[in-house]
C-alpha positions in Angstrom: -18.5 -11.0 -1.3 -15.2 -10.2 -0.1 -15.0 -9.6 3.7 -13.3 -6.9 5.3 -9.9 -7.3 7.0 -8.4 -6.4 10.2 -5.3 -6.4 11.4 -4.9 -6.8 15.2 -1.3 -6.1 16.2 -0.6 -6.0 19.9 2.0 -8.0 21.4 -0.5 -9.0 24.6 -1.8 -12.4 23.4 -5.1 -12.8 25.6 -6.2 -9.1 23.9 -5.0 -10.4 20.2 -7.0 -13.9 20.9 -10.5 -12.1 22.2 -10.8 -9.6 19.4 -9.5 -12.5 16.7 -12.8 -13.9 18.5 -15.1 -11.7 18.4 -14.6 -10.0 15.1 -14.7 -13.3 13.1 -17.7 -13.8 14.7 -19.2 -10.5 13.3 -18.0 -11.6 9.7 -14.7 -9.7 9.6 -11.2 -11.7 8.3 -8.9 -11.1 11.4 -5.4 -10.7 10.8 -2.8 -11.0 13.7 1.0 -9.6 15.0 2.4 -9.1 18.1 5.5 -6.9 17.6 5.8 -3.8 15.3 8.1 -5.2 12.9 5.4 -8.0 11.9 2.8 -5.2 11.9 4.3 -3.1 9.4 4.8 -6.1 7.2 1.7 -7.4 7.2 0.1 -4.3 6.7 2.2 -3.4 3.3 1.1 -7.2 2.2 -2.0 -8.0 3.2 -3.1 -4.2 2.6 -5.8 -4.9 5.3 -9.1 -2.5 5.0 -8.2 -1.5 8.6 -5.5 -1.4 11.2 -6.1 -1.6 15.2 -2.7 -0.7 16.5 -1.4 -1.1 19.6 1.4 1.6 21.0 3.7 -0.3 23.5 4.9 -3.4 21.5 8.7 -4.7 21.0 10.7 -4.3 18.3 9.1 -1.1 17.4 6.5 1.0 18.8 3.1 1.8 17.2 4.4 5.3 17.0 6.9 4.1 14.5 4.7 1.7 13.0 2.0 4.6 11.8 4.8 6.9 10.9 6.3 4.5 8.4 2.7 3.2 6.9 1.8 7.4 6.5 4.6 7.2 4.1 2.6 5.2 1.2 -0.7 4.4 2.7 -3.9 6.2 4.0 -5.2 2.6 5.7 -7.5 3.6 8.5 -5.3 3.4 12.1 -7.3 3.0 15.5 -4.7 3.2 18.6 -4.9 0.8 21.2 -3.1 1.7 24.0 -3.2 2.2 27.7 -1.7 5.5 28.1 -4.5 8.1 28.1 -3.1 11.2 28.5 -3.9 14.2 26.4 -0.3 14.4 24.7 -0.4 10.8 23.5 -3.8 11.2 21.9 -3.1 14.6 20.2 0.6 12.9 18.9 -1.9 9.7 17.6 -3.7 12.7 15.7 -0.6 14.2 14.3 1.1 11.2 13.3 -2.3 10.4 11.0 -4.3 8.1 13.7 -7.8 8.0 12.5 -8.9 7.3 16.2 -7.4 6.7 19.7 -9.2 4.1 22.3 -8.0 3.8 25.7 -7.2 0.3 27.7 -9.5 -0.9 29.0 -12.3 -0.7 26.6 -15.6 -2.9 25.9 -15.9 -4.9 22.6 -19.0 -2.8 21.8 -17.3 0.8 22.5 -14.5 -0.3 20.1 -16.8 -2.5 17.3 -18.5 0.4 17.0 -15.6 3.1 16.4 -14.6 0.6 13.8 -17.9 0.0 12.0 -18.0 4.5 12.1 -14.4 4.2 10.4 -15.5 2.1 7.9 -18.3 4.1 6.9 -16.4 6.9 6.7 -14.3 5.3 4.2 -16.9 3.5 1.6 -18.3 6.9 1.6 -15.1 8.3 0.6 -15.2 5.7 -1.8 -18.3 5.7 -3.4 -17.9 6.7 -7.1 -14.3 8.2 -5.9 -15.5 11.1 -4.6 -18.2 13.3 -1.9 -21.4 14.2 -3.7 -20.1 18.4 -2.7 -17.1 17.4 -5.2 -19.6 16.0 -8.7 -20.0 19.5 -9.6 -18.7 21.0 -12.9 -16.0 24.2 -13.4 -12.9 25.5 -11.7 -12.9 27.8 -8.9 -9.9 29.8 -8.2 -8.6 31.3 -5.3 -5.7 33.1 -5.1 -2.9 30.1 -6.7 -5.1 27.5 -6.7 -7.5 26.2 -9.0 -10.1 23.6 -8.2 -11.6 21.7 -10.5 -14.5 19.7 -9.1 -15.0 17.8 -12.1 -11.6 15.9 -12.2 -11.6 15.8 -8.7 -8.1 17.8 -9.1 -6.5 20.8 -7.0 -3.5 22.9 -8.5 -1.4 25.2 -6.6 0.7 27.8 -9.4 -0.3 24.8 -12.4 1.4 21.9 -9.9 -1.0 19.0 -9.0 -1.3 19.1 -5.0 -1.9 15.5 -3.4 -4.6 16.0 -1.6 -6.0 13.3 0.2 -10.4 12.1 0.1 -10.4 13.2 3.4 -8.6 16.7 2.8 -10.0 17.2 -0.5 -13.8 17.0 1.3 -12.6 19.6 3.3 -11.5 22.0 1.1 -14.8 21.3 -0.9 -16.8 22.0 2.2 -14.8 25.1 3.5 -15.5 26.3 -0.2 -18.8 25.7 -0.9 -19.3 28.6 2.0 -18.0 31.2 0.3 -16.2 32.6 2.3 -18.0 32.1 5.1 -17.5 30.8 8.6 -17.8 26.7 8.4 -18.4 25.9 12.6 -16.6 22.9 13.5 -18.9 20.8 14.5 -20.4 21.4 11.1 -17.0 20.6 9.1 -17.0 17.5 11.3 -20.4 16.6 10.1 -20.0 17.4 6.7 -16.3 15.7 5.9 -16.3 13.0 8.4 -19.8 11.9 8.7 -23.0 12.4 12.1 -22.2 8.9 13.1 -18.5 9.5 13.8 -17.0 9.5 17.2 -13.8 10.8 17.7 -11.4 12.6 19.1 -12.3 16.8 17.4 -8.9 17.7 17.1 -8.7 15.3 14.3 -10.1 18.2 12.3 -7.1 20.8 13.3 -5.0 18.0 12.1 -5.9 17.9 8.9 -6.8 21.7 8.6 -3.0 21.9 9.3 -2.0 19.1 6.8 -4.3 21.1 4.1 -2.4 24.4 5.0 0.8 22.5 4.6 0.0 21.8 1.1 -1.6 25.2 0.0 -0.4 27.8 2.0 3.2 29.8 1.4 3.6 30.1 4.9 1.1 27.6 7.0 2.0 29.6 10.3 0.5 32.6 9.0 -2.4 31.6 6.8 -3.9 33.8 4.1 -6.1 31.0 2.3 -7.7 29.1 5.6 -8.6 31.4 8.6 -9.1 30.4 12.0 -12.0 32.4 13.3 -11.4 31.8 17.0 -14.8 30.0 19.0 -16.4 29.4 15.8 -14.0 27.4 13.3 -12.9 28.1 10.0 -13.2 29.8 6.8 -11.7 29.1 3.3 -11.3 32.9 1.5 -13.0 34.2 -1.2 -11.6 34.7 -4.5 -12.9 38.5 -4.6 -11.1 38.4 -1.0 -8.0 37.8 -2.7 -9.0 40.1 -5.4 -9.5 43.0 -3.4 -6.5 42.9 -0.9 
């Protein structure tokens, strides 16, 4: 069986050396870089199955580093860094982080977030889709038509690239009916009750969704933010109606 591969890239050596350590010894292939420029490289050629970047390294910054990787790959990113404060976790989010751990951290604290990360993503794999997306027929609302049997969503007869992660979410936000979805139920549902992480990750990619479907994502018609509670996907009589 093939094993799973990480790439460490932090330009600290004693940090790169401990988790090269101790990950091999839990059965994982360990990759290793210590600048940003290496990093990026050996994440477009290896294609690792996950990514622990670090954000302060030379050459180029782990900022720069996930920016360019979000261009042509969804790999699953898990910031390193030291700085803790609220704006650098929320810019990890926006960027596409798929988690944010602060220096210093314990082995166990961070095996963990990457063991609930890869969960996450051979359930996304599994068959290529959530079970909420196996059933049959299209469902429109408003422009869009989703067909849960391809696995396809189409804004005014244009594919939309949605990705496993945003598609779930739309699936889930439909499958209510117009009803309220409560985040910590969306959370649950698209992202798994093991997962730790930061919550906001779900604003993220309600925004990234509303970016995609919405004429104007500022002012949503399609996805409602029902303030306290969480969100809503429209219904199609809704749409009808008004």
């Amino acid at each position: 069986m093939k094993k799973t591969t990480i790439l460490v890239a932090d330009d600290d050596e004693m940090i790169v050396d401990v988790l090269l350590d101790q990950f091999t010894k839990e059965g994982f292939a360990v990759l290793a870089a210590f600048d940003g420029v290496e990093a990026l490289r050996q994440a477009r050629q290896a294609q690792p199955d996950l990514i622990l970047l670090d954000v302060m390294m030379p050459k180029m910054q782990g900022w720069e580093v996930l920016r360019e990787l979000r261009h042509d790959s969804t790999v699953p990113v898990l910031m390193l860094t030291a700085r803790g404060e609220e704006l650098d976790r929320v810019l990890g989010l926006e960027l596409g982080a798929d988690d944010y751990i602060v220096k210093p951290f314990s082995f166990r604290e961070l095996l963990a977030r990457v063991r609930a990360t890869l969960r996450r993503l051979d359930y996304d794999r599994r068959d290529g889709a959530s079970p909420a997306s196996t059933d049959e027929g299209v469902v429109v609302v408003g422009q869009l038509a989703i067909d849960r049997r391809r696995h396809q969503v189409t804004r005014r007869g244009d594919p939309v690239a949605l990705s496993q992660r945003e598609y779930d979410l739309l699936i889930a936000l439909l499958d209510a009916n117009g009803a309220v979805v409560h985040r910590g139920d969306l959370l649950d549902q698209v992202w798994g009750e093991a997962w730790i992480g930061d919550p906001r990750t779900l604003d993220v990619h309600i925004r990234w969704l509303r970016e995609k479907l919405e004429d104007s994502p500022s002012q949503p018609l399609l996805i409602r933010t029902v303030r306290g509670s969480g969100y809503r996907l429209v219904s199609p009589d809704e749409l009808d109606d008004g």
